[in-house]
C-alpha positions as CSV (number, residue, x, y, z in Angstrom):
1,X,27.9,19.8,145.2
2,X,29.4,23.0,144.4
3,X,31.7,21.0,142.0
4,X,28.8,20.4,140.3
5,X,27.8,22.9,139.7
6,X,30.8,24.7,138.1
7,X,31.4,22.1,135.9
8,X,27.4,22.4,134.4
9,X,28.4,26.2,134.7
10,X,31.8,26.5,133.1
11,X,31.8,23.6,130.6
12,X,30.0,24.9,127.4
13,X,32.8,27.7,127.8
14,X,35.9,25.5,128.2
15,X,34.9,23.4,125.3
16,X,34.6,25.9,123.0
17,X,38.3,27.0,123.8
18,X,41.6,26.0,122.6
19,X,43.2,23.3,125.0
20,X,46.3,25.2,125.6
21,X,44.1,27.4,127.4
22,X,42.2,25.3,129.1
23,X,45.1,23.8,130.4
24,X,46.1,27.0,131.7
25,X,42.7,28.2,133.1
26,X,42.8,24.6,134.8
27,X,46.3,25.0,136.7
28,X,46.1,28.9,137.1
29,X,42.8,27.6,139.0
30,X,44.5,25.3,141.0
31,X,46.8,27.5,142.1
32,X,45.0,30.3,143.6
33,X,43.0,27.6,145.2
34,X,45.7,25.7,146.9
35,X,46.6,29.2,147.9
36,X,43.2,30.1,149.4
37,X,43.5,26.8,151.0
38,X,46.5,27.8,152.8
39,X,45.1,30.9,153.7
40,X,42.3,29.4,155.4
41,X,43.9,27.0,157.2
42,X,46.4,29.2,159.1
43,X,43.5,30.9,159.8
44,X,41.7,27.9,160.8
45,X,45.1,27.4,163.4
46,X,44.2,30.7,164.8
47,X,40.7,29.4,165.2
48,X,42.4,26.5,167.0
49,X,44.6,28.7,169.3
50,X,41.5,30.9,170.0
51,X,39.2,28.0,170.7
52,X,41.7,26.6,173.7
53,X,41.8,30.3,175.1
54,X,37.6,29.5,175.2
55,X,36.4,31.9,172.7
56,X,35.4,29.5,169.6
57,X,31.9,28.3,169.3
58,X,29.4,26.2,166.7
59,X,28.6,29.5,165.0
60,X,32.6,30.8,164.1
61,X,33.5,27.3,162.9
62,X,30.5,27.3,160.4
63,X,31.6,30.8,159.5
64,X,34.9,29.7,158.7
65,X,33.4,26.7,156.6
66,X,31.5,28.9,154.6
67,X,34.5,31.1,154.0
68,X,36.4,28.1,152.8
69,X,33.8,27.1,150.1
70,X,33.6,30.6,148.7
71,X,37.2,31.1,148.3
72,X,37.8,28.0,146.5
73,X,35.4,29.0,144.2
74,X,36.4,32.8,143.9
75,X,39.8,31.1,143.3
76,X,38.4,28.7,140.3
77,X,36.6,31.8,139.1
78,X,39.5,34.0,139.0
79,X,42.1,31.1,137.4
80,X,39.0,31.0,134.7
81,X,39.4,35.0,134.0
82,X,43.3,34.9,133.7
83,X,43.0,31.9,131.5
84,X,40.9,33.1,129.3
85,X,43.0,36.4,129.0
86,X,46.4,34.7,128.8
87,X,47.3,34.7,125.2
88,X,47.7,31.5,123.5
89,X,51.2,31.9,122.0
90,X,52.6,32.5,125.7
91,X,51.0,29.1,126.6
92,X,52.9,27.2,124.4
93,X,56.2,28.2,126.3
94,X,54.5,26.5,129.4
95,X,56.6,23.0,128.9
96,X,53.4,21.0,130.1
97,X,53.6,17.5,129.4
98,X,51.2,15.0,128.1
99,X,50.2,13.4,131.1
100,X,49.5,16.4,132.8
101,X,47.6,17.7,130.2
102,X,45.4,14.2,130.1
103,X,44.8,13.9,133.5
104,X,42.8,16.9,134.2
105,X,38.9,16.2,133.9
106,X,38.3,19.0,132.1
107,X,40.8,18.2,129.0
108,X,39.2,15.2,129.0
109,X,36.1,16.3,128.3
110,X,37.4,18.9,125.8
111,X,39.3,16.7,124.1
112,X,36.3,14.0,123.7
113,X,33.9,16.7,121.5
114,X,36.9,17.6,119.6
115,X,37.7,13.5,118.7
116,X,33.7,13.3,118.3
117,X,33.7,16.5,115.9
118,X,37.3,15.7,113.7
119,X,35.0,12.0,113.1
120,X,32.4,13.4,111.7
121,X,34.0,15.4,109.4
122,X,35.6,12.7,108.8
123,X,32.6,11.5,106.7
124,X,31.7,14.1,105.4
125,X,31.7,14.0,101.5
126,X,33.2,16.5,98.7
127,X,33.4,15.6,95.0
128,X,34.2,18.9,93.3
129,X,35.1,17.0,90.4
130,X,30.7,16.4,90.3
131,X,28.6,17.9,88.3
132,X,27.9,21.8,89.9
133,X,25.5,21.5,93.1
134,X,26.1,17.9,93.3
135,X,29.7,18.0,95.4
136,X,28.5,16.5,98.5
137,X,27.6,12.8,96.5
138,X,29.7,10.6,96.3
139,X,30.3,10.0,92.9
140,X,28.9,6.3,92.8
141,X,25.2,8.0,93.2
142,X,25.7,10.8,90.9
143,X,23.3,10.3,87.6
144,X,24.6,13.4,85.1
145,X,22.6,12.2,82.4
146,X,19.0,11.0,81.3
147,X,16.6,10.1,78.4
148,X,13.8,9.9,76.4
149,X,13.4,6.6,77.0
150,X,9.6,5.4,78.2
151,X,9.8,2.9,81.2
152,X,7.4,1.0,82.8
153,X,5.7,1.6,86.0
154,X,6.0,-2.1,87.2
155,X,8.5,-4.9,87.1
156,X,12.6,-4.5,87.4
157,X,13.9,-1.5,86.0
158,X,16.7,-3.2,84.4
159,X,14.0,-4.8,82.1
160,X,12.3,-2.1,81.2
161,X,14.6,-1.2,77.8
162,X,14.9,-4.9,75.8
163,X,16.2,-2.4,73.3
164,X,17.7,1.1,73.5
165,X,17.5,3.4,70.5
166,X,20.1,4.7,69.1
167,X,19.1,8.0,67.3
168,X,17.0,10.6,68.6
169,X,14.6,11.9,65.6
170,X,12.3,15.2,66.3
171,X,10.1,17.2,64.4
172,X,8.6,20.3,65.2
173,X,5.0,20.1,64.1
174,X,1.3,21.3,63.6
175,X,-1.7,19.4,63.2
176,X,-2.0,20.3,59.2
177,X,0.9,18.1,58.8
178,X,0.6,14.7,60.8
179,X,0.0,13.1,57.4
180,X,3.3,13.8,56.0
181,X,4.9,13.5,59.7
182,X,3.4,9.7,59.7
183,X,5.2,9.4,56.1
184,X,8.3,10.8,57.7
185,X,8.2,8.4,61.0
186,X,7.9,5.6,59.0
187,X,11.3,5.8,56.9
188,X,12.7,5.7,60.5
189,X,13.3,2.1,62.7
190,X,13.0,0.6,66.3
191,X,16.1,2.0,66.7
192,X,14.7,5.7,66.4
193,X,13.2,7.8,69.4
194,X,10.8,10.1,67.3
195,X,10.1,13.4,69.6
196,X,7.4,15.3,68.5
197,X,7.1,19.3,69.8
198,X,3.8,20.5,69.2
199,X,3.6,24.4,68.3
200,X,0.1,24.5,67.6
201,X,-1.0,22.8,71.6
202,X,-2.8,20.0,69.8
203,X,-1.3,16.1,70.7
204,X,-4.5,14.2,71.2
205,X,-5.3,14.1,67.5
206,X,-2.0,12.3,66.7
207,X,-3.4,9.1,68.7
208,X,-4.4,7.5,65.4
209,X,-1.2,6.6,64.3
210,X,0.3,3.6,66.2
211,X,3.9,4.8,66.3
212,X,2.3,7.9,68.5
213,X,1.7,5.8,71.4
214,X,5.6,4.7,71.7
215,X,6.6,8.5,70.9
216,X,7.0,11.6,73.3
217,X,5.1,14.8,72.3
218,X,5.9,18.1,74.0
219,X,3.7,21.0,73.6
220,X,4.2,24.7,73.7
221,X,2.0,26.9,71.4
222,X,4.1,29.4,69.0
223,X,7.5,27.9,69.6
224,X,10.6,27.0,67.1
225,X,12.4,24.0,67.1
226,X,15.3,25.7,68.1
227,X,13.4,26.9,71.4
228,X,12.5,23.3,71.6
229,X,16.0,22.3,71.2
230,X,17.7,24.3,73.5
231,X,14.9,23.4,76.6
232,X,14.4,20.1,76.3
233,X,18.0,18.6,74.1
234,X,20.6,19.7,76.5
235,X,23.4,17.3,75.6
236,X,23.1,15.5,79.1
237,X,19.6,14.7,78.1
238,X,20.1,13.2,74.7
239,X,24.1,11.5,75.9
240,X,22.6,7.8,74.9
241,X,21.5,8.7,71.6
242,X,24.5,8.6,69.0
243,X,22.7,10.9,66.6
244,X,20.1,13.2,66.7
245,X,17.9,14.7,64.0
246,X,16.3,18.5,64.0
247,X,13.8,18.4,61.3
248,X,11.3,20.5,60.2
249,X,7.3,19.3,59.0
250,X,7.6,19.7,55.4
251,X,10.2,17.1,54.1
252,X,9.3,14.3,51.3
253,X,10.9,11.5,52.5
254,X,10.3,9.0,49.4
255,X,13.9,8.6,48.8
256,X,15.2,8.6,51.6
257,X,15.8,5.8,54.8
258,X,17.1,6.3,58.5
259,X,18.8,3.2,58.7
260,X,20.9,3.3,55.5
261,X,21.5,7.5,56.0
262,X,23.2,6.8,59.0
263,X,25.3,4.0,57.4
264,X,26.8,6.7,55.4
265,X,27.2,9.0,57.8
266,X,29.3,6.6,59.9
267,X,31.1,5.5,56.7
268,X,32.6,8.8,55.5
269,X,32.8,9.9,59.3
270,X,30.3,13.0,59.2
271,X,29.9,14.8,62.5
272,X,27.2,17.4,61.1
273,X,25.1,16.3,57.8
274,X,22.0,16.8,56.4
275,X,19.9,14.9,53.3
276,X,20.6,16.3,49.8
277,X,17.7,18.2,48.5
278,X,15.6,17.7,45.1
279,X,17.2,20.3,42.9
280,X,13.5,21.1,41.4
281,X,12.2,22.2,44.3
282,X,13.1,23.9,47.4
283,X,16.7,25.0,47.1
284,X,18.5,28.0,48.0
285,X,22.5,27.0,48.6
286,X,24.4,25.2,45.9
287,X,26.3,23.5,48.7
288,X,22.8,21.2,49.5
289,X,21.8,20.5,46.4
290,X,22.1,16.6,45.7
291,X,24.4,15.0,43.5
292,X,23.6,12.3,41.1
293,X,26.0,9.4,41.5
294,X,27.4,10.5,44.7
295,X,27.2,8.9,48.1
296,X,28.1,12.5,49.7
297,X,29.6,15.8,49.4
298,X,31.9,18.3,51.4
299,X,32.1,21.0,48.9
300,X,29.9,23.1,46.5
301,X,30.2,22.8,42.9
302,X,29.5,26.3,42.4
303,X,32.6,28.6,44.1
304,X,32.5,31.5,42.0
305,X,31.8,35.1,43.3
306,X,31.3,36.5,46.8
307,X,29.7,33.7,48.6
308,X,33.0,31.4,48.1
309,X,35.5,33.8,49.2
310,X,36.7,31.0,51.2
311,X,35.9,27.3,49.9
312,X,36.7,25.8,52.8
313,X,33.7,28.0,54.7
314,X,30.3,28.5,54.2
315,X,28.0,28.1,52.1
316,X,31.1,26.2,50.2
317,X,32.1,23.9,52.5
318,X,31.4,22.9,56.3
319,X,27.5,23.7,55.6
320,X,24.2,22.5,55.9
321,X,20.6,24.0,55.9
322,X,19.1,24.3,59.6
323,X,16.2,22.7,58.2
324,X,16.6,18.8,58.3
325,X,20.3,19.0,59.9
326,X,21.8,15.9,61.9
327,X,24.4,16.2,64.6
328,X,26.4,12.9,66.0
329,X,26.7,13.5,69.7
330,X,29.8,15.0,70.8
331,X,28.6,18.2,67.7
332,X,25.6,18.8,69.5
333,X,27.3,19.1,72.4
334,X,28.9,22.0,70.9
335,X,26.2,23.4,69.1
336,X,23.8,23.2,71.8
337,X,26.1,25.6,73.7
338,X,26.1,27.7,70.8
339,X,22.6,28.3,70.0
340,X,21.2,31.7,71.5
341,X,18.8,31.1,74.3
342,X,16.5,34.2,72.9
343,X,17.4,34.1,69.6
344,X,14.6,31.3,68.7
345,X,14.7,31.2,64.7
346,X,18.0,29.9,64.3
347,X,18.9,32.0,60.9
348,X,22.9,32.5,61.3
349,X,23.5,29.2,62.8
350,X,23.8,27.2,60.2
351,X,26.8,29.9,59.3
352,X,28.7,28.7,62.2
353,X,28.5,25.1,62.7
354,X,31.4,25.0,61.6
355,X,33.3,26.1,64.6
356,X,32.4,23.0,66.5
357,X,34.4,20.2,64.2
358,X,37.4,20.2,63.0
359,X,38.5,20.1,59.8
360,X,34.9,21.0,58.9
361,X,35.0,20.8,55.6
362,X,35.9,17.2,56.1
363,X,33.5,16.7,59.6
364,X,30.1,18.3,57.4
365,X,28.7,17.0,54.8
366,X,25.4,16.4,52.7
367,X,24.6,12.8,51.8
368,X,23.4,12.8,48.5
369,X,22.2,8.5,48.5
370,X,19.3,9.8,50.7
371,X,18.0,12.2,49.5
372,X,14.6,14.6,50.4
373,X,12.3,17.0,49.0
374,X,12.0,20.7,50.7
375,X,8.0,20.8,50.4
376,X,7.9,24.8,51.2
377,X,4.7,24.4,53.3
378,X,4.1,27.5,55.7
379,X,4.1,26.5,59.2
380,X,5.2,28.9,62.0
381,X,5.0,31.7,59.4
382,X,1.6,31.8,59.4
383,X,1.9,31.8,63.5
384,X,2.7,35.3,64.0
385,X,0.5,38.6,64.3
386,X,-0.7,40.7,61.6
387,X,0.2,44.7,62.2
388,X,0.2,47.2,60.7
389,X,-1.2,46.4,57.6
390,X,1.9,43.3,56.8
391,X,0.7,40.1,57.0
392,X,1.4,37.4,60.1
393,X,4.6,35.7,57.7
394,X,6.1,39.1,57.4
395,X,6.7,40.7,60.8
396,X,7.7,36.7,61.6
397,X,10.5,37.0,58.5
398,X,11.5,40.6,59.7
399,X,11.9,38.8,63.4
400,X,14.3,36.0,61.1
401,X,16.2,38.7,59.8
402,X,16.7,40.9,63.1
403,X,17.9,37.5,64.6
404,X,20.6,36.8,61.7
405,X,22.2,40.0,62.5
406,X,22.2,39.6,66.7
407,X,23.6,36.3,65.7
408,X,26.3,37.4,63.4
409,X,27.2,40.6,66.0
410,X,27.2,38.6,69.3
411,X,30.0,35.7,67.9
412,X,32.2,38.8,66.0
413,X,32.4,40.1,69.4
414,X,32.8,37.0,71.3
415,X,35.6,36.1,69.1
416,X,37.0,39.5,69.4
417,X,37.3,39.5,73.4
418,X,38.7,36.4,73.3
419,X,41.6,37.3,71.2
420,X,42.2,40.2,73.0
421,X,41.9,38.4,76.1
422,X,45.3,36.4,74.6
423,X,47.0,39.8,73.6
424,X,46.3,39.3,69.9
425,X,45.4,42.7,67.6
426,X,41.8,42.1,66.6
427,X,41.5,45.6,64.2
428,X,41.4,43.9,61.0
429,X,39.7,40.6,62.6
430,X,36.5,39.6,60.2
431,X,33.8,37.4,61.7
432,X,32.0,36.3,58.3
433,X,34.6,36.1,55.3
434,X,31.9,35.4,53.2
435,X,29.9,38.8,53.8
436,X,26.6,37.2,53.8
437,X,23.8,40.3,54.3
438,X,20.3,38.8,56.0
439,X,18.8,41.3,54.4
440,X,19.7,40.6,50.9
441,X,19.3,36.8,51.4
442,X,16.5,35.6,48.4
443,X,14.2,32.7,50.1
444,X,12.3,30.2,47.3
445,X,9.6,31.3,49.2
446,X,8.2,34.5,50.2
447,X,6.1,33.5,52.8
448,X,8.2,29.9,54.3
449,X,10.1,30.9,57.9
């Protein structure tokens, strides 16, 4: 009984302790109560000499039991306290063998929750190769990527997709426009995702087009496509798609065809193109201008004066317009990283897209074979807030401008660290060769964002 209960007692305890210790709180325990035995039973023999003088009785011997048990135990408890304070290291010159060690009860037991707790770590799963947050999958169930793709709520999923698109289109869009945007969807195949973000709130009243049924439509009011683009085209999102159009609402697309503009984009090995544009209307860089007779073009005809300090850098070379560009997969990878998560205009990008292929003037390119028109329709201009006295476009343009520079300021610097981070002088380090000025940059139109 009383073993019982200081095994219940004491267990919880010796399991949480080392087993050299255990082993010594077990034999220390012993010990003393071998030696408490002994105690007792010489005086149990003088009990046994005093009982034949004729002075024991039934009331001395169940003293003398009593005594017995709580010894033993006071010996147990002790050879528990002088365990527990032995230090470990001095336990380990205790030449205890393996049997010894196994056959106590108490080892045992400890050694059980210790098998029990080394096999289910055992199982336990850590990938840190996963994506972040996603370490304890194993990497078989890990899904890193998604898309657009619409599936249906019934059936097998593998049937869902007879055919997956390869290019994601989107266009950032109002209302006033879903004439031209139904022009614009149609120069594009099956093989086109068309994504439509809605900055005006209104999707319903695109339900009259067929095509808007198969497309996805996102909606939040008084928002760029680049705000778009960086919420809702994270490159882990759009992975399946080999290319992806950014366009803007106001293109004429009657020259132009989705199919055969990526033909030449995958022939001359472009990584980040755009259309050429109509020289009569609509253009502001010499570099996207189209060419007659030309299938595409790295380079700008026109590399006089301060804008073509460099011809291998923009606007001469590695350049397109952020208004209809086209990134293959791996670029927008780059460039989504790239693109400022306040800075939601986008002005000054188009300056650096260059830093994400390489050779860029080799890697961008405008195709002039399909070719569009640069409509200059306000859209988001006329979006803004009227104060002051300006009008809504020109706090919206002074916002453009503002951005330009933050943009222009936060890569000099980021550049700059870095090469000091790798010990190299940055004092005479320029971030824009070209010294383009937001300020004095001269738009075809005064009121077009």
């Amino acid at each position: 009984m009383w073993e019982l209960l200081l095994t219940r007692l004491f267990m919880p305890l010796l399991c949480s302790l080392p087993t050299e210790k255990v082993v010594a709180i077990s034999l220390l325990g012993l010990q003393l109560s071998l030696l408490t035995i002994l105690v007792l039973l010489i005086n149990s023999n003088s009990v046994f000499n005093m009982k034949k003088c004729g002075r024991s009785s039934n009331s001395l011997k169940s003293a003398e039991t009593m005594r017995l048990i709580f010894s033993i135990g006071c010996g147990v408890m002790f050879g528990l306290f002088i365990g527990i304070s032995f230090p470990t290291s001095s336990l380990t010159k205790l030449n205890i063998t393996a049997s010894i060690v196994s056959s106590l009860p108490i080892a045992r037991d400890r050694n059980n929750v210790v098998s029990s707790q080394n096999a289910t770590d055992q199982w336990k799963i850590w990938v840190s190769s996963n994506p972040r947050g996603a370490e304890k999958l194993p990497p078989g169930l890990v899904a890193s990527e998604s898309d657009y793709y619409l599936r249906r709520l019934w059936g097998n999923p593998s049937e869902d997709l007879p055919n997956k698109p390869k290019c994601l289109v989107t266009f950032t869009v109002g209302i006033k426009q879903k004439y031209n945007i139904d022009a614009c969807v149609k120069k594009f195949s099956d093989d086109f995702t068309i994504l439509l973000f809605h900055y005006d709130g209104k999707t319903n009243e695109w339900d009259e087009f067929e095509w808007s049924q198969r497309a996805i439509h996102i909606s939040a009011r008084k928002q760029t496509k680049w705000w778009y683009a960086k919420r809702f085209l994270h490159p882990d999102i759009v992975a399946p798609y080999d290319y992806i159009f950014i366009w803007d609402e106001d293109l004429g697309v009657e020259h132009f065809d989705g199919m055969e503009y990526i033909k030449l984009v995958k022939k001359h090995g472009l990584e980040i193109s755009q259309p050429g544009l109509d020289p009569r209307k609509g253009t502001t860089w010499p570099m996207t201008i189209r060419r007659e007779n030309s299938e595409v073009h790295m380079l700008s005809e026109n590399k006089s004066g301060k804008r073509c300090s460099n011809p291998h850098l923009p606007p001469c070379a590695a350049f397109v317009e952020i208004m209809a560009p086209v990134f293959s997969r791996d670029a927008w990878r780059c460039v989504w990283h790239m693109i400022q998560n306040d800075l939601i205009h986008g002005w000054g990008l188009d300056f650096a897209l260059h830093k994400c292929v390489e050779p860029a003037h080799e890697k961008i390119g405008v195709v002039d074979a399909q070719w569009i028109i640069h409509q200059i329709v306000p859209s988001l201009g006329n979006e803004g807030q009227a104060k002051n006295g300006k009008a809504a476009w020109r706090g919206v343009r002074e916002r453009c401008e503002k951005e330009w520079l933050m943009f222009q300021s936060r890569a000099e610097n980021a550049q700059k660290e870095y090469h000091k981070s790798n010990g190299i002088d940055t004092s005479n380090f320029t971030y824009n060769p070209n010294g383009m000025d937001p300020s004095k940059f001269i738009s075809h139109s005064s009121n077009r964002v």
